[in-house]
C-alpha positions as YAML, in Angstrom:
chain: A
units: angstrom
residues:
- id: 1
  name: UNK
  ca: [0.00, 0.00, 0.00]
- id: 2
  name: UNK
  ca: [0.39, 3.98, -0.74]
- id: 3
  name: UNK
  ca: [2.73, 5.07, 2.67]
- id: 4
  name: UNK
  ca: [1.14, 3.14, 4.73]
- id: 5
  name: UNK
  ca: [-2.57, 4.30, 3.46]
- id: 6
  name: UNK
  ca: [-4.94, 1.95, 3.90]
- id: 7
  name: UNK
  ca: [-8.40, 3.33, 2.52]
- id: 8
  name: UNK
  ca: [-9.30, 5.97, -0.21]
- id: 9
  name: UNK
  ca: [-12.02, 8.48, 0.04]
- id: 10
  name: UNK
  ca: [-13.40, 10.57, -2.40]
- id: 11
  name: UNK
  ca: [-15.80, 13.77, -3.22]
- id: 12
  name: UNK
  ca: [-18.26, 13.00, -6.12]
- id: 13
  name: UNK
  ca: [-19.55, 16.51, -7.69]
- id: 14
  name: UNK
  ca: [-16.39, 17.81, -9.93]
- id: 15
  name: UNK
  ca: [-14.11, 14.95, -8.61]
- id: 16
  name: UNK
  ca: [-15.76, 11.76, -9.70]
- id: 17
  name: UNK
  ca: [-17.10, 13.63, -13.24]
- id: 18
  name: UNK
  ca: [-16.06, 17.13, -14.41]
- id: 19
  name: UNK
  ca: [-18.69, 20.07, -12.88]
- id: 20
  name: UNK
  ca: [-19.03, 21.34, -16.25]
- id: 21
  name: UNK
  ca: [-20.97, 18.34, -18.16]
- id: 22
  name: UNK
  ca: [-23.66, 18.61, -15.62]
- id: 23
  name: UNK
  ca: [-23.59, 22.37, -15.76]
- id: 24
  name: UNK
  ca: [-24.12, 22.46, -19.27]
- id: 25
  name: UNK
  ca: [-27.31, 20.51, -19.21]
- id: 26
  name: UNK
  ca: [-28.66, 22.82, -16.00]
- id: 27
  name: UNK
  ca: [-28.58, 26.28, -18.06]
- id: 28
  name: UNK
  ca: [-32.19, 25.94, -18.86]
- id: 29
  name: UNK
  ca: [-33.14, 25.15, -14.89]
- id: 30
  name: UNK
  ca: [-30.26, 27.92, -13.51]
- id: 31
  name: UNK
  ca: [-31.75, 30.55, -15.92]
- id: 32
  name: UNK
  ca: [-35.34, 29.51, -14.51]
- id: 33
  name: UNK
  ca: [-34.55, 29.19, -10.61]
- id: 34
  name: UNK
  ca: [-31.32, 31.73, -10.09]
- id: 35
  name: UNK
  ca: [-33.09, 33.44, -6.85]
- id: 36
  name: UNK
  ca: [-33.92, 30.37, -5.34]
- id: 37
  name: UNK
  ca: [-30.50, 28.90, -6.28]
- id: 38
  name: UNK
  ca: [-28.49, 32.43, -5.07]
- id: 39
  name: UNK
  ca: [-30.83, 32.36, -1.71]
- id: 40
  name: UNK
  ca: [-29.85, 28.89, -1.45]
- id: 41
  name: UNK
  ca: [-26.50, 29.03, -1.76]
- id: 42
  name: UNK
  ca: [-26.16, 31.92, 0.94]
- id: 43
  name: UNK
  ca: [-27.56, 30.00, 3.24]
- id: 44
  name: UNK
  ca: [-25.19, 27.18, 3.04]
- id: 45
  name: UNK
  ca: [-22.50, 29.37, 3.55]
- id: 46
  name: UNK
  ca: [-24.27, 31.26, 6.53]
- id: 47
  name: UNK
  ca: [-24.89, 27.58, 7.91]
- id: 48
  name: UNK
  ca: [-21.09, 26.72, 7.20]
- id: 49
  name: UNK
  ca: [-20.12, 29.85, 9.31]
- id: 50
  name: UNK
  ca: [-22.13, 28.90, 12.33]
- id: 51
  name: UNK
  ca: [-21.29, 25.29, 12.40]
- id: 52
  name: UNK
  ca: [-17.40, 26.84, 13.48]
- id: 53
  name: UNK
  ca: [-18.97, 27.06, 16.93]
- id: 54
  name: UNK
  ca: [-19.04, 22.86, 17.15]
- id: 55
  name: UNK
  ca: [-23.37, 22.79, 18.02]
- id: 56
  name: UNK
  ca: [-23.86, 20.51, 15.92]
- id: 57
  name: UNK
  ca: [-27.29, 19.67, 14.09]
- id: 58
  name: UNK
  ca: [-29.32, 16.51, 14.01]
- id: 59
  name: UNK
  ca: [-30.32, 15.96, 9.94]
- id: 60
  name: UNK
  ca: [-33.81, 16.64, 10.80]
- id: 61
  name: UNK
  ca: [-32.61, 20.23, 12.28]
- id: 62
  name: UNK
  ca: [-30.22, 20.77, 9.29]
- id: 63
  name: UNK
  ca: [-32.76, 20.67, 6.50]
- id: 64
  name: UNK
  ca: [-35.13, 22.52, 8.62]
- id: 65
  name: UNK
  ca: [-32.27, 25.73, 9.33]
- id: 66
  name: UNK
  ca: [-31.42, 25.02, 5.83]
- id: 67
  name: UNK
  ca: [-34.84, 25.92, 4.45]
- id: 68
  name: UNK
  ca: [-35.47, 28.97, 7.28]
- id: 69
  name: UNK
  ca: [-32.18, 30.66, 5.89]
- id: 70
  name: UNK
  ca: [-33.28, 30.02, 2.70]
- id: 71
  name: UNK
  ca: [-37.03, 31.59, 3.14]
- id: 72
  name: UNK
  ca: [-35.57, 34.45, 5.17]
- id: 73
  name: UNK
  ca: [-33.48, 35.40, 2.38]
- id: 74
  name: UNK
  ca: [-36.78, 34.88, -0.53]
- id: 75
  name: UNK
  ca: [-38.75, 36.83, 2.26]
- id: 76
  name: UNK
  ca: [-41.06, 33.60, 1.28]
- id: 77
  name: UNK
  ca: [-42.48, 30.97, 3.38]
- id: 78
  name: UNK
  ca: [-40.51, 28.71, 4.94]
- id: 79
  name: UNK
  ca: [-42.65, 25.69, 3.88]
- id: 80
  name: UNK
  ca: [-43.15, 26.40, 0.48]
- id: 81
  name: UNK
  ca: [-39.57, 26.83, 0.25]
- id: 82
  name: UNK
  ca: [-38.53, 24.11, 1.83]
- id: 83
  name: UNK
  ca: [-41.15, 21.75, -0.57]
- id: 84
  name: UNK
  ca: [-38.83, 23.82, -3.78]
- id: 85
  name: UNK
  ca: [-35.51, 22.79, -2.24]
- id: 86
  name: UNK
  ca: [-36.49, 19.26, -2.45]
- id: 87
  name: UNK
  ca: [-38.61, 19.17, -5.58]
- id: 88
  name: UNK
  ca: [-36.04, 21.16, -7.59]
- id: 89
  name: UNK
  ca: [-32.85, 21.26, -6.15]
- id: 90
  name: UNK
  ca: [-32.43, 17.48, -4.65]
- id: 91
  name: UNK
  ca: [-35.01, 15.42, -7.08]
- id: 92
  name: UNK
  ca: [-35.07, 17.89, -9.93]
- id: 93
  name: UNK
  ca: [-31.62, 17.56, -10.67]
- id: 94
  name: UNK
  ca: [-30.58, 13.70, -10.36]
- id: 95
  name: UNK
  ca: [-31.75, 12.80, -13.87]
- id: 96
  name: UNK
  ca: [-29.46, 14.36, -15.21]
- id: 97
  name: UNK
  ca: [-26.66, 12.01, -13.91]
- id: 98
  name: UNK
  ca: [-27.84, 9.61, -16.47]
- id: 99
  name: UNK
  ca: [-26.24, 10.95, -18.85]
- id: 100
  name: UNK
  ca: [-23.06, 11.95, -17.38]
- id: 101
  name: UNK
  ca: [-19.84, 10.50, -18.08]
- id: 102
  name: UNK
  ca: [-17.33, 10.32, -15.62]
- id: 103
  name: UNK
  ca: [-13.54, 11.34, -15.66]
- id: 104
  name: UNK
  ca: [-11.55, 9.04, -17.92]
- id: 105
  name: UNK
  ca: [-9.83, 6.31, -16.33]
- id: 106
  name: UNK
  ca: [-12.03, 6.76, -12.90]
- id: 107
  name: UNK
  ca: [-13.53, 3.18, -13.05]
- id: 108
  name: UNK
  ca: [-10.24, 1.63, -14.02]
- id: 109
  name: UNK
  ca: [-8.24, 3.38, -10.87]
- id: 110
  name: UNK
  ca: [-11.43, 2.20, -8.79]
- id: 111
  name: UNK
  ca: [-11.49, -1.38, -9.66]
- id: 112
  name: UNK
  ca: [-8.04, -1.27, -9.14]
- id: 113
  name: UNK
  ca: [-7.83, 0.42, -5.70]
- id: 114
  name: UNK
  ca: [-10.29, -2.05, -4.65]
- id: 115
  name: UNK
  ca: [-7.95, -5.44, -6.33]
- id: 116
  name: UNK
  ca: [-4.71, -3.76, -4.09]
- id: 117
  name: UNK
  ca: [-7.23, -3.93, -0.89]
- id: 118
  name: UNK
  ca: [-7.39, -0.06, -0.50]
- id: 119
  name: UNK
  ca: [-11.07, 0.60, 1.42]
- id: 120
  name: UNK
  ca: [-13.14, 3.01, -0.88]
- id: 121
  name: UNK
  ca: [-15.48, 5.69, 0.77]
- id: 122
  name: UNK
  ca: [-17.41, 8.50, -0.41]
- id: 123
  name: UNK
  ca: [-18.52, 11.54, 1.05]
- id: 124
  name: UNK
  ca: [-20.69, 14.27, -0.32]
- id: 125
  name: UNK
  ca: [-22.00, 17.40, 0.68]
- id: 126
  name: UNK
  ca: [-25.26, 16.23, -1.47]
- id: 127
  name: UNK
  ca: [-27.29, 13.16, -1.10]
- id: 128
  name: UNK
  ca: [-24.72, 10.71, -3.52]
- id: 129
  name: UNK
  ca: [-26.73, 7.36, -3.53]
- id: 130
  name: UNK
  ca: [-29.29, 7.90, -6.35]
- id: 131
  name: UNK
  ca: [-26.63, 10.11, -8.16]
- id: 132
  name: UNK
  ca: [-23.79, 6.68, -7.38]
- id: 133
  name: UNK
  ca: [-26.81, 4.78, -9.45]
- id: 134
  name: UNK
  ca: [-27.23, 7.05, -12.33]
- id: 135
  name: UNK
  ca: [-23.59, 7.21, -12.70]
- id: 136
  name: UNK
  ca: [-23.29, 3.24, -12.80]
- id: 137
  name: UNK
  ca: [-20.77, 3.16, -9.39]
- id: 138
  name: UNK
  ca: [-23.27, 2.16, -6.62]
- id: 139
  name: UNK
  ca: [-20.89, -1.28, -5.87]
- id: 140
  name: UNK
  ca: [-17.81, -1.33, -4.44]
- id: 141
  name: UNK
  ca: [-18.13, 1.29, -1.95]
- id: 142
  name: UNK
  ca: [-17.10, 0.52, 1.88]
- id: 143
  name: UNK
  ca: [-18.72, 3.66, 3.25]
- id: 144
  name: UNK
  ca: [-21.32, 6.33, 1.47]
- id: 145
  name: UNK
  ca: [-21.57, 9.34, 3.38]
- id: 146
  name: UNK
  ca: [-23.59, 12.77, 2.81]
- id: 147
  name: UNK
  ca: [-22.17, 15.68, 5.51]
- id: 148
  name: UNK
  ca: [-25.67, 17.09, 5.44]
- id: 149
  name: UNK
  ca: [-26.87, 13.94, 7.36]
- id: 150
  name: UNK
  ca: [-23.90, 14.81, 9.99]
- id: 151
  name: UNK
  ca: [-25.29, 18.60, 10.41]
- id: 152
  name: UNK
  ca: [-22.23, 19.98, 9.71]
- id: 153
  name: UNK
  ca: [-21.12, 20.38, 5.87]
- id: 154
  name: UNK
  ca: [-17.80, 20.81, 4.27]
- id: 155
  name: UNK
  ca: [-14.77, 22.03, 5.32]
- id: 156
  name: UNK
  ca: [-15.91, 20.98, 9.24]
- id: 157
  name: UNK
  ca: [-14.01, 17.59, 9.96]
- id: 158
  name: UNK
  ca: [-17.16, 16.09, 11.57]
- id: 159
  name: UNK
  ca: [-18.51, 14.39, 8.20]
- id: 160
  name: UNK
  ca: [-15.05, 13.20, 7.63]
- id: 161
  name: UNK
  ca: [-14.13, 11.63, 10.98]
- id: 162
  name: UNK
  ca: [-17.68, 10.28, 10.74]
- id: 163
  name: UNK
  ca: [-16.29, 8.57, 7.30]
- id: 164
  name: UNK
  ca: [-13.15, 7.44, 8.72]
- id: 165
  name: UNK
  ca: [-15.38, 5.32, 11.62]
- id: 166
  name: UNK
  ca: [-17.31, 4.09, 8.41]
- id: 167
  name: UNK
  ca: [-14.76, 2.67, 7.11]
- id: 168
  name: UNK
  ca: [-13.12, 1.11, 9.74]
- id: 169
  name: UNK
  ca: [-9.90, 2.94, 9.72]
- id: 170
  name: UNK
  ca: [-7.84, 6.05, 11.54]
- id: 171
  name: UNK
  ca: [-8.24, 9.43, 9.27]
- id: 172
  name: UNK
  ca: [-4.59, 9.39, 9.09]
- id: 173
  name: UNK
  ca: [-4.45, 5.85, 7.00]
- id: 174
  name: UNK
  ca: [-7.24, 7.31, 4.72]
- id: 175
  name: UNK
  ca: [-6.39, 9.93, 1.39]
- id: 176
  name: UNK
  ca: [-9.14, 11.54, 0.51]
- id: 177
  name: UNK
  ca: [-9.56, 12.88, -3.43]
- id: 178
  name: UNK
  ca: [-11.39, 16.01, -4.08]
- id: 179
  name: UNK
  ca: [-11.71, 19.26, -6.17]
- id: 180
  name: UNK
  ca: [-11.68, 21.68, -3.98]
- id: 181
  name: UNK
  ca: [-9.30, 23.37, -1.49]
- id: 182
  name: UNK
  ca: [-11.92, 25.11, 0.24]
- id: 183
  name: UNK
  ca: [-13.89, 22.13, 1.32]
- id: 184
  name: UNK
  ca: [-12.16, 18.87, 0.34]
- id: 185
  name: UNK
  ca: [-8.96, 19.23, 1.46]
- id: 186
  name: UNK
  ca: [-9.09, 21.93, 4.04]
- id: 187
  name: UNK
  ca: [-11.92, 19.59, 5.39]
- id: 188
  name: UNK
  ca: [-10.11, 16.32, 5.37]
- id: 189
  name: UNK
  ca: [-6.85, 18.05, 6.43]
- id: 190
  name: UNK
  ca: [-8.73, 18.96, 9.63]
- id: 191
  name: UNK
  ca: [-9.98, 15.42, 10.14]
- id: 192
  name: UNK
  ca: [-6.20, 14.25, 9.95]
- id: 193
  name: UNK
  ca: [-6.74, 12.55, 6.55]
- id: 194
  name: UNK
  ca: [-3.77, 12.98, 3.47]
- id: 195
  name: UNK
  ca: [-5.43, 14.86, 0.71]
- id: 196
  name: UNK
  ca: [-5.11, 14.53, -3.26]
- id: 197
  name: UNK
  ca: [-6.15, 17.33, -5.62]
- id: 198
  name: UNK
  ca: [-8.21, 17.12, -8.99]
- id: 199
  name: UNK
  ca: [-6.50, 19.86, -10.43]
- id: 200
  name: UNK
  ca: [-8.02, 21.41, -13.63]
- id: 201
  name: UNK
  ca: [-5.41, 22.72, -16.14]
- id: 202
  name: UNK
  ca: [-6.49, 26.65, -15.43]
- id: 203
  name: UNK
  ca: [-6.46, 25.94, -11.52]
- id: 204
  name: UNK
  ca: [-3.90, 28.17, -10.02]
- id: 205
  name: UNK
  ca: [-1.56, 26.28, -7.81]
- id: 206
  name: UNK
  ca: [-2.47, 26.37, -3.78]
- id: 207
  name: UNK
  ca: [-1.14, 29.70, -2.26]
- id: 208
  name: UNK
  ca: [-1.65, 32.15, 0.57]
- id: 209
  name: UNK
  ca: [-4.32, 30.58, 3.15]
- id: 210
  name: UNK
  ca: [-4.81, 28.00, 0.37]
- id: 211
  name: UNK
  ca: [-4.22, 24.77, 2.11]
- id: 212
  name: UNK
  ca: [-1.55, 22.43, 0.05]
- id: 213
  name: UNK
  ca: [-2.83, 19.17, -0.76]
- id: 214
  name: UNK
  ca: [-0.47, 16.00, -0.12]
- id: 215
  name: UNK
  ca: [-0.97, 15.19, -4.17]
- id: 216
  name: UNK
  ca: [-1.91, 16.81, -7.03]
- id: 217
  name: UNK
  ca: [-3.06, 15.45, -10.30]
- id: 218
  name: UNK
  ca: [-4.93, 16.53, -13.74]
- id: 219
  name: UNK
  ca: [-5.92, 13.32, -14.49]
- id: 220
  name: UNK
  ca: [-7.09, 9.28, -13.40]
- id: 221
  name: UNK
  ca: [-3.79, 7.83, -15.11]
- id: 222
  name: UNK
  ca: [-1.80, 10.25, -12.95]
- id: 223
  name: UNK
  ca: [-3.65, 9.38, -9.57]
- id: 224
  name: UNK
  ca: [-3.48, 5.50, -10.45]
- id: 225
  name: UNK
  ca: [0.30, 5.67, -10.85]
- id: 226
  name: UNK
  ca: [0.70, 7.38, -7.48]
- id: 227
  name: UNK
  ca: [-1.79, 4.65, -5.55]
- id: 228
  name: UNK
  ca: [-1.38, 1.24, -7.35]
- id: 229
  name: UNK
  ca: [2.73, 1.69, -8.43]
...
C-alpha cells in the first residue's frame, strides 16, 4: 500500500465527473430558478459559518435551518420553500446524472484500488446514492456518506471523521480525493486525513491561506500511478 494508506475516500460533484458536463445541461433550470438557487446558496455558507462554533445539528434540524435561511433570504415561506428545495434542487436535478460520463480512467483506478485492498469511501456534501446509481458506481463502496446527514457540511471535519469510523480505519491511514481546497482538502486536512487534488489545467496552484494538498493530479492515469505503483 500507498505510505502506509490503507483506505481511499473521495468527493463525487467535480471529482468523480467534471462540474461542467452537468452544468451544461442545468442552463435551462439555472436561468429559470437563479433566486432560489443564489438564496440557497447563501444560506449554506451562513450555515457553514455557524457550524465553526461545534453545536452541531441533528439531519432533521439541518434541512429545517437550511430551508429557514433560505425563506428568510426569498422573504417567502418557509414551507413552500422548503417543498422547492427538495422538488427542484435534490429530485429535480438527479436525472441528469444519467447521462453523465465520468472522468476518464475513474472506473479503471477504482477497480483497481479495490484489487490492491485499499477501502473506498465516499462523502458528499449532497445526497450521492441515487446520483452513485445514475452514474453506474453504486458497488464497491465501503462507506457512502452525505455531511448534510452529519449537520455539519464541508470544510468541518465532523462528516469526515464520521467517514473514517465508516470505514473502519484512523483518518490518518485514509487519502481523501477532491476538487476543492476550500472544502475537500481543508476539510479532510482537519480530520487528519492525506489529501489529493483534482486539479483542472487553469487551476492556479495552492497559495496564501490555500491549504496544500499532499498530491496533485490533472488526471485518473496520474492518480493510479501514485496509488497502485
Amino acid at each position: 500500500m500507498k505510505d502506509g494508506i490503507e483506505g481511499v475516500a473521495f468527493d463525487l460533484d467535480g471529482t468523480l465527473y467534471p462540474n461542467y458536463r452537468l452544468n451544461i445541461r442545468l442552463i435551462p433550470f439555472i436561468l429559470k430558478e437563479w433566486r432560489l438557487l443564489a438564496a440557497f446558496g447563501k444560506a449554506r455558507n451562513i450555515i457553514r459559518k455557524e457550524q465553526d462554533s461545534n453545536t452541531f445539528l441533528s439531519e432533521t434540524e439541518f434541512y429545517e435551518q437550511q430551508a429557514e435561511i433560505t425563506a428568510r433570504i426569498l422573504s417567502k415561506p418557509t414551507t413552500l420553500v422548503k417543498e422547492r428545495i427538495e422538488r427542484l434542487i435534490y429530485r429535480g436535478w438527479e436525472p441528469f446524472f444519467k447521462k453523465i460520463k465520468l472522468y476518464k480512467n475513474s472506473i479503471k483506478t477504482l477497480d483497481a484500488m479495490r484489487k490492491k485492498g485499499y477501502k473506498l469511501g465516499l462523502l458528499s456534501d449532497f445526497p450521492p446514492k441515487t446520483k452513485l446509481e445514475y452514474l453506474g458506481i453504486k458497488d464497491g463502496w465501503d462507506a457512502v456518506l452525505c455531511s448534510e446527514h452529519c449537520g455539519a457540511l464541508k470544510p468541518h471535519p465532523r462528516s469526515f471523521i464520521e467517514l473514517a469510523k465508516l470505514m473502519g480505519l484512523p483518518p490518518e491511514k485514509i487519502i481523501y480525493v477532491g476538487n476543492s481546497l476550500s472544502y475537500d482538502v481543508a476539510g479532510a486536512k482537519k480530520a487528519g486525513m492525506k489529501t489529493a487534488w483534482i486539479k483542472r489545467p487553469a487551476s492556479p496552484n495552492p497559495g496564501g491561506k490555500k491549504p496544500k494538498p499532499d498530491f496533485s493530479f490533472y488526471n485518473y492515469r496520474q492518480l493510479y500511478d501514485f496509488m497502485i505503483h
